[in-house]
ROZABA-954911 format. One record per residue (C-alpha): residue number from 1; residue in one letter; y, x, z. Coordinates in Angstrom, 1 decimal. Layout:
# residues N
@num->NUM | residu->A | Y->Y | X->X | Z->Z
...
//
This chain:
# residues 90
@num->1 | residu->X | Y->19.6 | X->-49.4 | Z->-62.9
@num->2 | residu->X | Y->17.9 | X->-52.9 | Z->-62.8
@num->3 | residu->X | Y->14.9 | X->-51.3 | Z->-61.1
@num->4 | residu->X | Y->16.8 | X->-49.3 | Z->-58.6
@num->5 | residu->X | Y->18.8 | X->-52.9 | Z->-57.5
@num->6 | residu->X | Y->15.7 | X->-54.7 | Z->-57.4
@num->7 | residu->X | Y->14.3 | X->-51.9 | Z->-55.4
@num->8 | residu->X | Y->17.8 | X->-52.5 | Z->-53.2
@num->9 | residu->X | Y->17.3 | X->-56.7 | Z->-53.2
@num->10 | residu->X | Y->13.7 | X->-57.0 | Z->-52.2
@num->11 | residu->X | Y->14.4 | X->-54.9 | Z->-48.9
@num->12 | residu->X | Y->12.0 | X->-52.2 | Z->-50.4
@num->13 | residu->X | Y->14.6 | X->-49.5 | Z->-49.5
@num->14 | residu->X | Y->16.8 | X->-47.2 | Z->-51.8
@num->15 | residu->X | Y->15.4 | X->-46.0 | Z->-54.8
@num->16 | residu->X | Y->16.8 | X->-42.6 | Z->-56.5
@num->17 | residu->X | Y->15.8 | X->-41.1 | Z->-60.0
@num->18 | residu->X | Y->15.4 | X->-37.8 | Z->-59.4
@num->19 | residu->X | Y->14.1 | X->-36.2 | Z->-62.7
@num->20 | residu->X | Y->14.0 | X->-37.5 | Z->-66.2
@num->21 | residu->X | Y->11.8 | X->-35.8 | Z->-68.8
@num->22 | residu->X | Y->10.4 | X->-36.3 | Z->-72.4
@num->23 | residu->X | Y->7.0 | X->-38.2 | Z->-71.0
@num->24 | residu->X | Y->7.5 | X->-38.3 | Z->-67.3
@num->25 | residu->X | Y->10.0 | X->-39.7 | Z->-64.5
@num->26 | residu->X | Y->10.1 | X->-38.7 | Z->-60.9
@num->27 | residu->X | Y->12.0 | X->-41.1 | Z->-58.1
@num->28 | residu->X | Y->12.2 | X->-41.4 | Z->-54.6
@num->29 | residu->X | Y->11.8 | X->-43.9 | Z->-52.0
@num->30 | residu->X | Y->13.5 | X->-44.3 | Z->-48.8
@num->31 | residu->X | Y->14.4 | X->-46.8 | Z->-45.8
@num->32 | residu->X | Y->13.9 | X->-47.5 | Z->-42.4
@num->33 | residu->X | Y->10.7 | X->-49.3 | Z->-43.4
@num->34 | residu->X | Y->9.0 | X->-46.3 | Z->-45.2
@num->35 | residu->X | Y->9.7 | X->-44.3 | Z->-42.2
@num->36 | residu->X | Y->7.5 | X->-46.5 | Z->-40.0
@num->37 | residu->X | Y->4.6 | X->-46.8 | Z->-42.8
@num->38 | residu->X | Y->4.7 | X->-43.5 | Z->-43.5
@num->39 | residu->X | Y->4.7 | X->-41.9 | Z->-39.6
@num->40 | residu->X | Y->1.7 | X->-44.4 | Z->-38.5
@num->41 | residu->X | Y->-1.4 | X->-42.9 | Z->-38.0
@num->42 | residu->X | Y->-3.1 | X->-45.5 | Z->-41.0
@num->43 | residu->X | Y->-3.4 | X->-44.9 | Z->-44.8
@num->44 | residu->X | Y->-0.1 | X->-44.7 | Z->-46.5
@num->45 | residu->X | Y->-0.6 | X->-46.5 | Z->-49.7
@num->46 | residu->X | Y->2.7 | X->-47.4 | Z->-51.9
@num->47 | residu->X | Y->0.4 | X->-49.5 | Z->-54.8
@num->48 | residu->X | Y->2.6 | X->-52.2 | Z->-54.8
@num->49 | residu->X | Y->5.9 | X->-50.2 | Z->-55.4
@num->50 | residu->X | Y->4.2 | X->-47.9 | Z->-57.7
@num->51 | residu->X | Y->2.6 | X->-51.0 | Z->-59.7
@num->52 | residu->X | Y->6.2 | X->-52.6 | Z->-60.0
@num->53 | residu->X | Y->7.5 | X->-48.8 | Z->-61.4
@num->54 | residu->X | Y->5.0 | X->-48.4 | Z->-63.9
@num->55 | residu->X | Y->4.8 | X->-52.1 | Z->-65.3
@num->56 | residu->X | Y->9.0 | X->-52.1 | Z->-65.3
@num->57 | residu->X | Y->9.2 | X->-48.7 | Z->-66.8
@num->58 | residu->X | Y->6.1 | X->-49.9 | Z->-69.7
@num->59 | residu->X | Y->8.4 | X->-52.5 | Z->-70.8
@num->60 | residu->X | Y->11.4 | X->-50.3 | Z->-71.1
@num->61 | residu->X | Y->9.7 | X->-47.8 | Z->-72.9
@num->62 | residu->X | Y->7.0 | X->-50.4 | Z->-74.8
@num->63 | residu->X | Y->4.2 | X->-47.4 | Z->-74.5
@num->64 | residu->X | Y->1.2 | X->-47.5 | Z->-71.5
@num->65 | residu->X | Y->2.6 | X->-46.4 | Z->-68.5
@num->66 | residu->X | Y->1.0 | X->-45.1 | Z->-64.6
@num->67 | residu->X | Y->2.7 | X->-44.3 | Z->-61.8
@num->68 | residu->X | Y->1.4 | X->-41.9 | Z->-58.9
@num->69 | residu->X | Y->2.9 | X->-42.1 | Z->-55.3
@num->70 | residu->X | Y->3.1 | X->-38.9 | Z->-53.1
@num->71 | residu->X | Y->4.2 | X->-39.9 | Z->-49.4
@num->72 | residu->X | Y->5.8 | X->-37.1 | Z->-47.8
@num->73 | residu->X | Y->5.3 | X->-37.5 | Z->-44.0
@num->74 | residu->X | Y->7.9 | X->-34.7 | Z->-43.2
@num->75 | residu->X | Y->10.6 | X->-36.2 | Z->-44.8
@num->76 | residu->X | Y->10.0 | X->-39.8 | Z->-44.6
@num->77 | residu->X | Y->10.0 | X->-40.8 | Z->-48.1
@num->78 | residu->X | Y->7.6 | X->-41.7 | Z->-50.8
@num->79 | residu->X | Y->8.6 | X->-39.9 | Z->-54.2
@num->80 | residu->X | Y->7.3 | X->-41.4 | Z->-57.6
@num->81 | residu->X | Y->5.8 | X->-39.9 | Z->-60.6
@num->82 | residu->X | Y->5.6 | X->-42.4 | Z->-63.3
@num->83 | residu->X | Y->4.1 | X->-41.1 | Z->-66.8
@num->84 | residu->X | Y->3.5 | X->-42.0 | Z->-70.0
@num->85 | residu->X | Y->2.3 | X->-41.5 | Z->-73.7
@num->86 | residu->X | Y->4.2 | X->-42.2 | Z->-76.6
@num->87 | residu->X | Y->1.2 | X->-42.0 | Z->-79.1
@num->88 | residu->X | Y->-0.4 | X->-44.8 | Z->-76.5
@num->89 | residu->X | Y->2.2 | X->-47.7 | Z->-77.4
@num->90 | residu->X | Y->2.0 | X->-51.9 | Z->-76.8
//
């Protein structure tokens, strides 16, 4: 929940856990801001959201954590899937 207000505070638009599994969570990204990076014409690259995920989400969980971003022009949004590895702890 922490993430998702930060997400909210910093202006980077509205965050939404979507799935939840053993290893793996999936979120999404939206806001008036994502609309415009993702429609221009120039790479769409999320690194700095999806560098916040995965370093917020390897605390929480105290194993290694990477997070893979997957813009979705059609639908304006940028959906998250941050992993990790139990065995692969801090």
């Amino acid at each position: 929940d922490e993430v998702i207000d930060f997400f909210t505070k910093a202006s980077w638009g509205q965050l939404e856990l979507k799935n939840e599994r053993k290893n793996e969570i999936e979120l999404e990204l939206t806001s008036p801001l994502i609309v415009s990076r993702v429609k221009s014409k120039a790479e769409h690259y999320f690194q700095i959201e999806a560098g916040f995920l995965a370093q917020q989400i390897e605390l929480q969980k105290q194993a290694i954590t990477e997070t893979f971003e997957h813009p979705v022009k059609k639908a304006n949004k940028v959906q998250f899937t941050v992993k990790w590895d139990r065995k692969d702890t801090l």
